[in-house]
NULOKE-46109 format. One record per residue: residue number from 1; residue in three letters; x, y, z of N, C-alpha, C, O in turn. Coordinates in steps of 0.001 Angstrom, whole numbers. Layout:
% NULOKE-46109
LOGU  num  residuo      n.x      n.y      n.z     ca.x     ca.y     ca.z      c.x      c.y      c.z      o.x      o.y      o.z
LOGU  NUM      ALA        X        Y        Z        X        Y        Z        X        Y        Z        X        Y        Z
...
% end
This chain:
% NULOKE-46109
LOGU  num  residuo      n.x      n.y      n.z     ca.x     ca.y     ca.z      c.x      c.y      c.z      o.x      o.y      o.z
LOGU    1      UNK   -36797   -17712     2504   -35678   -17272     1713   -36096   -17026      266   -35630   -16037     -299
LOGU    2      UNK   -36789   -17696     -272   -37426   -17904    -1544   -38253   -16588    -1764   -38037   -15765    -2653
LOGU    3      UNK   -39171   -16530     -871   -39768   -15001     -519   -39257   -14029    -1116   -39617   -13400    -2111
LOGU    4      UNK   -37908   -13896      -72   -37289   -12828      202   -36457   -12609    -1536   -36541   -11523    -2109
LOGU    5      UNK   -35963   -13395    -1950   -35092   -13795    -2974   -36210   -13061    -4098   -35634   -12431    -4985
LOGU    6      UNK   -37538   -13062    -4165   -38783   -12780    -5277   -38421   -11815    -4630   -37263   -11615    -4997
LOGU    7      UNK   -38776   -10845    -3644   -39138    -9463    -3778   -37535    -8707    -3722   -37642    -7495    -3909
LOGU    8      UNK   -36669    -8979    -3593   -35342    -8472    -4402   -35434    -8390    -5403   -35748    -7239    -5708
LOGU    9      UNK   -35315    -9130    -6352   -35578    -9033    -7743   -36941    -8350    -8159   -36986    -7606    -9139
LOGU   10      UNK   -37700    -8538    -7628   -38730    -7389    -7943   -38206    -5788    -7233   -37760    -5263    -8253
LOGU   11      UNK   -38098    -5217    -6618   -37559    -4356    -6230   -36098    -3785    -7290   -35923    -2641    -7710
LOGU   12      UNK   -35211    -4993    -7511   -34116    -4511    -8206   -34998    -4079   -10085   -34706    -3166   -10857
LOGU   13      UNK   -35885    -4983   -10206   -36820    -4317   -11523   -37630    -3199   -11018   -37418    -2287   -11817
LOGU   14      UNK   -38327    -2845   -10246   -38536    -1315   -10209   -37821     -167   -10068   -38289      899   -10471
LOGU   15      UNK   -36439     -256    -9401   -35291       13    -9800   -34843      884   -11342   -34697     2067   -11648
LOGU   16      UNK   -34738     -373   -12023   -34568     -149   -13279   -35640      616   -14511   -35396     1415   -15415
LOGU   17      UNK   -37207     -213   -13942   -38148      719   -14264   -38187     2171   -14536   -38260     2813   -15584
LOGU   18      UNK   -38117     2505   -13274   -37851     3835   -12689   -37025     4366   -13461   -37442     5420   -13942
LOGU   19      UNK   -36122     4096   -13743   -34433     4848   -14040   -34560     4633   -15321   -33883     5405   -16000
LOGU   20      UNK   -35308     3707   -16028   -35880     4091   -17441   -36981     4985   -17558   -37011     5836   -18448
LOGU   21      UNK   -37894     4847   -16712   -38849     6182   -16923   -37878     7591   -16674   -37894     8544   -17452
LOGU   22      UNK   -37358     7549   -15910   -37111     8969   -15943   -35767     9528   -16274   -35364    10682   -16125
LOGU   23      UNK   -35047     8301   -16834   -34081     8927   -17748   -33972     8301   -18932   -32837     8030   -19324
LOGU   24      UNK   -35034     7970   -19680   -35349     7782   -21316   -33962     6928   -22177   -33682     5812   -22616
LOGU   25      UNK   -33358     8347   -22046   -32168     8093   -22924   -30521     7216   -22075   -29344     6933   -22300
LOGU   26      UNK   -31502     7140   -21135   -30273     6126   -20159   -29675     7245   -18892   -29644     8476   -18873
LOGU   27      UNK   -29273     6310   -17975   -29065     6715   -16488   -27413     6332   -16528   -26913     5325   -16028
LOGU   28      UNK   -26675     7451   -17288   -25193     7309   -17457   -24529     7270   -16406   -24882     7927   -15426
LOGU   29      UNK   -23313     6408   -16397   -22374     6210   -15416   -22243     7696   -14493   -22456     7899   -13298
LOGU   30      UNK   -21752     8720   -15714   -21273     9763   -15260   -22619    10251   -14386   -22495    10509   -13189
LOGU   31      UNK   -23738    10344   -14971   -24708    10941   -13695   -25126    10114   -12248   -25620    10523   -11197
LOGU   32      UNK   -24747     8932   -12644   -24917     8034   -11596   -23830     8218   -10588   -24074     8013    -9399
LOGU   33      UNK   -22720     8567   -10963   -21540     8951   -10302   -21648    10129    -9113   -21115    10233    -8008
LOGU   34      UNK   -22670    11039    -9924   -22805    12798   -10152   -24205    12608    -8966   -24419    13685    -8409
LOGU   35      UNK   -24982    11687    -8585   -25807    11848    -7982   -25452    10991    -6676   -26155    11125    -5675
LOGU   36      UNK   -24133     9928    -6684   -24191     9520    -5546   -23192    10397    -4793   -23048    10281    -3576
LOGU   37      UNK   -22505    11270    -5521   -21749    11927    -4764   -22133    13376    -3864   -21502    13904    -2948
LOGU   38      UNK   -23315    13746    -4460   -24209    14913    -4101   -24106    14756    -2403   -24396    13735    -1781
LOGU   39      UNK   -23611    16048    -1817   -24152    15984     -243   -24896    15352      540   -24723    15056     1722
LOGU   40      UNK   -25996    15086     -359   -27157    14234      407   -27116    12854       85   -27521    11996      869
LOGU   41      UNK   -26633    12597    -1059   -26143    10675    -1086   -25424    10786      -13   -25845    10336     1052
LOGU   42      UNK   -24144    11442     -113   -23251    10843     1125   -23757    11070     2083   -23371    10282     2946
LOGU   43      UNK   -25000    12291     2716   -25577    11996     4337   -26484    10485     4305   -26468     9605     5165
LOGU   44      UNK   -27188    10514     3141   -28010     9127     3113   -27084     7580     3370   -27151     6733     4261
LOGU   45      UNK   -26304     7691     2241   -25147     6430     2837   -24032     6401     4092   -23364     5427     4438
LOGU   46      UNK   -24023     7645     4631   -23387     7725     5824   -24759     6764     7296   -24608     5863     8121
LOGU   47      UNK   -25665     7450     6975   -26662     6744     7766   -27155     5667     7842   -27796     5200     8783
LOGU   48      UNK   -26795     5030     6500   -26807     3339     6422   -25661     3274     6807   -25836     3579     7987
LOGU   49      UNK   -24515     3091     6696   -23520     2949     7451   -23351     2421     8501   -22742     1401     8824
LOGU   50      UNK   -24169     3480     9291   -24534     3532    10750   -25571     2769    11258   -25810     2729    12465
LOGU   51      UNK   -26353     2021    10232   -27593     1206    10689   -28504     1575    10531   -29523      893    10422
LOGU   52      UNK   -28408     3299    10439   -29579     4060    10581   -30400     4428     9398   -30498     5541     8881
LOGU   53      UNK   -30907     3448     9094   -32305     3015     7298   -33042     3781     8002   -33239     4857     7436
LOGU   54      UNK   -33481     3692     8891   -35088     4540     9079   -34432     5940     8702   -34599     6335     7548
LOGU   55      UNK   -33600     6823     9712   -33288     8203     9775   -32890     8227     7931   -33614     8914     7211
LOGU   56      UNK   -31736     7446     7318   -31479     7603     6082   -33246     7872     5052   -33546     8491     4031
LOGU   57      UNK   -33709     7347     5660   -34919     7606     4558   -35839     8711     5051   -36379     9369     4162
LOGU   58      UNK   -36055     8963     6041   -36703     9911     7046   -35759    11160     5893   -36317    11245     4799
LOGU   59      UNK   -35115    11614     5964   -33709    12484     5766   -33716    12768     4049   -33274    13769     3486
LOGU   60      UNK   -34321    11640     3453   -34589    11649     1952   -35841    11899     1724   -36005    12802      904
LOGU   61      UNK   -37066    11295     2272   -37849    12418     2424   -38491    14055     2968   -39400    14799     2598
LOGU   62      UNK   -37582    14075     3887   -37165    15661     4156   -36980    16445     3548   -37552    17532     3459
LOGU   63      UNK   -35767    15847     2780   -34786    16840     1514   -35715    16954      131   -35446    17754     -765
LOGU   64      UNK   -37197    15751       80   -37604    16215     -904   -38542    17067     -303   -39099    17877    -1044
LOGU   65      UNK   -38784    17053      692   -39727    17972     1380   -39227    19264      401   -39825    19724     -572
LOGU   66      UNK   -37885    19714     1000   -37147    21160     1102   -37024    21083     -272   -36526    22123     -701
LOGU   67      UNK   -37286    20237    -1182   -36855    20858    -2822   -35073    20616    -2801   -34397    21483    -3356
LOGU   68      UNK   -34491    19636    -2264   -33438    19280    -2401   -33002    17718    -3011   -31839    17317    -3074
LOGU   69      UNK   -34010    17074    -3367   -33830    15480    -3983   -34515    15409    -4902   -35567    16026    -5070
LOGU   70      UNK   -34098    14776    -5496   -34454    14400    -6951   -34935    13004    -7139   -34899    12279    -6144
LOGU   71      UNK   -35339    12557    -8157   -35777    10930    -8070   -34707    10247    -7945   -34695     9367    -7085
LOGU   72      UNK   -33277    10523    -8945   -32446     9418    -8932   -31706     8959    -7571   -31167     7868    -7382
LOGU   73      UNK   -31796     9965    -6727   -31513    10100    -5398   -31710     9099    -4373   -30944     8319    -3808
LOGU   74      UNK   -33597     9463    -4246   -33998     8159    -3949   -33912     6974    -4826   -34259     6016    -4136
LOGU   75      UNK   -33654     6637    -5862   -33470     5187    -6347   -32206     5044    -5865   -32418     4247    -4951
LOGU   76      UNK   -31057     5262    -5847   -29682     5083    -5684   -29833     4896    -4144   -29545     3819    -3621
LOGU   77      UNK   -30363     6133    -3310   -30627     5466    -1641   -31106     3852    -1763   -30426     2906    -1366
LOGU   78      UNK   -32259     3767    -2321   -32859     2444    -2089   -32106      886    -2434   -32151     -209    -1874
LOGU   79      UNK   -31347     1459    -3752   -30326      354    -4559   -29354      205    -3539   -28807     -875    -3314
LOGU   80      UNK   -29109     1289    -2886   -27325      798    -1915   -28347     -215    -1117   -28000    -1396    -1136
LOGU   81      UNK   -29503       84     -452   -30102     -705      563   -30103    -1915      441   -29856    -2677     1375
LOGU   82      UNK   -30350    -2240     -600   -30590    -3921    -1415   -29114    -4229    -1153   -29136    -5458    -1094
LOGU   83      UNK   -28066    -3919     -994   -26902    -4596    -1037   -26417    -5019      -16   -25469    -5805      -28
LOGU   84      UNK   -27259    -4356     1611   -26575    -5177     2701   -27723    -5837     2910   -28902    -5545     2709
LOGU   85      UNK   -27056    -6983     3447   -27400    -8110     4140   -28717    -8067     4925   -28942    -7193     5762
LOGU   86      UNK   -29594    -9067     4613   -31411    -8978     5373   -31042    -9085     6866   -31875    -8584     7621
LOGU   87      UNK   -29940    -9649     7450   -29496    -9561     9345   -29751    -8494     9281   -30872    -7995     9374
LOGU   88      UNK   -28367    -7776     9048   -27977    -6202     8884   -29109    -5112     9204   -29079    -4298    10127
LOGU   89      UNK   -30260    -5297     8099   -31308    -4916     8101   -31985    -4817     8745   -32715    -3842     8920
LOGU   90      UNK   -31952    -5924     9376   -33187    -6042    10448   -33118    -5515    11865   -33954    -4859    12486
LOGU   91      UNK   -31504    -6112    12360   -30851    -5431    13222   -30681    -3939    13251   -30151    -3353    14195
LOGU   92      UNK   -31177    -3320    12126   -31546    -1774    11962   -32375    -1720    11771   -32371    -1018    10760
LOGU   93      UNK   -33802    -2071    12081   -35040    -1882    12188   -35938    -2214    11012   -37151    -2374    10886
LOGU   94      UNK   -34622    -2267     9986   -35195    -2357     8450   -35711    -3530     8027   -35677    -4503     8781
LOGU   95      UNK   -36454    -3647     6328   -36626    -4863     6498   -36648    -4753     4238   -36922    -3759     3565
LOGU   96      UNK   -36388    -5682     3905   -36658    -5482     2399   -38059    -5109     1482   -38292    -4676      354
LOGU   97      UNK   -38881    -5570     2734   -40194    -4940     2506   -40638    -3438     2362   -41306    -2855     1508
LOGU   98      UNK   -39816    -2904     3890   -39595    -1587     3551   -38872     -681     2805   -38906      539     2967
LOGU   99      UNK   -38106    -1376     1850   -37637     -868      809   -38294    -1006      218   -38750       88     -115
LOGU  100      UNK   -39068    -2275     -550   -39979    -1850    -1312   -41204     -471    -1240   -41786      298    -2005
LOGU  101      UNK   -41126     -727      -70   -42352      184      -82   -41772     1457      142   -42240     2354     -559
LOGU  102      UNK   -41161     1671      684   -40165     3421      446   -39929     3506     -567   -40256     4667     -811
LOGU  103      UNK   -39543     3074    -1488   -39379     2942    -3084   -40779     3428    -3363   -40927     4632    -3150
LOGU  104      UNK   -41866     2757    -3799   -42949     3078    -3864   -43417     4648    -3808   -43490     5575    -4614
LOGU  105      UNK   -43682     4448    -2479   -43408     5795    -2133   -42847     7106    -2361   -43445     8182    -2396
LOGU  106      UNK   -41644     6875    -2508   -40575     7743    -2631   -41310     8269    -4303   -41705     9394    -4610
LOGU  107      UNK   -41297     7052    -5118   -41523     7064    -6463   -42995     8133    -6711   -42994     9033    -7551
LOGU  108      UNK   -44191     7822    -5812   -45466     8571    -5961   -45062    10437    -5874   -45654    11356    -6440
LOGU  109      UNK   -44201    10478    -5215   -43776    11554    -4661   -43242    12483    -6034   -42924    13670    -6108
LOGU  110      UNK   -43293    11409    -7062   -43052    11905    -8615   -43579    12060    -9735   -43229    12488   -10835
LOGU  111      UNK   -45229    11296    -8898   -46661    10817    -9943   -46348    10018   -10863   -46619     9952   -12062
LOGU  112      UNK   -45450     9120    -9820   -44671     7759   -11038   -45883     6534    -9359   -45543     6306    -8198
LOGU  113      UNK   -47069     6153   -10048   -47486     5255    -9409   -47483     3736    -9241   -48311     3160    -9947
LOGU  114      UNK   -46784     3026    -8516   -46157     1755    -9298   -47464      304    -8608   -47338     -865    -8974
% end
């Protein structure tokens, strides 16, 4: 539990990292608003919803495939992730590890190397 409890909080600071690197002057309500509401937040949080973390991230890297996601995108995918429950998670194949590391990831995908 203790574990798990360290790499949340590490994860919720790369998070923030992130969202200070790449929005300097701050990651305003209003764009935070403006990016979870984008088509593809709501297919991404529709698929957690559903359990479905792997396809939700599969689906976010796709869209950056196609030139359709942006960084804050994936941080906001990854942040809703942190909020359900490690069962939840797991019982969807997921695990907090793999958020970290889709984070990661997701992040290189921006020549932001963490």
């Amino acid at each position: 539990m203790i574990k798990n409890d360290f790499l949340m909080q590490q994860i919720k600071e790369l998070i923030q990292f992130l969202l200070g690197l790449a929005y300097p002057m701050g990651f305003s309500d209003e764009k935070k608003a403006e990016t979870a509401s984008s088509a593809l937040s709501q297919k991404l949080y529709a698929l957690a919803a559903e359990g479905k973390y792997g396809e939700g991230e599969d689906a976010l890297f796709d869209a950056f495939d196609e030139g359709e996601a942006d960084l804050a995108t994936g941080i906001l995918f990854y942040e809703s992730l942190l909020r359900i429950d490690e069962k939840e998670l797991r019982r969807g194949n997921f695990s907090l590890k793999e958020i970290e590391t889709g984070l990661r990831d997701y992040a290189k995908l921006f020549h932001v190397d963490l």
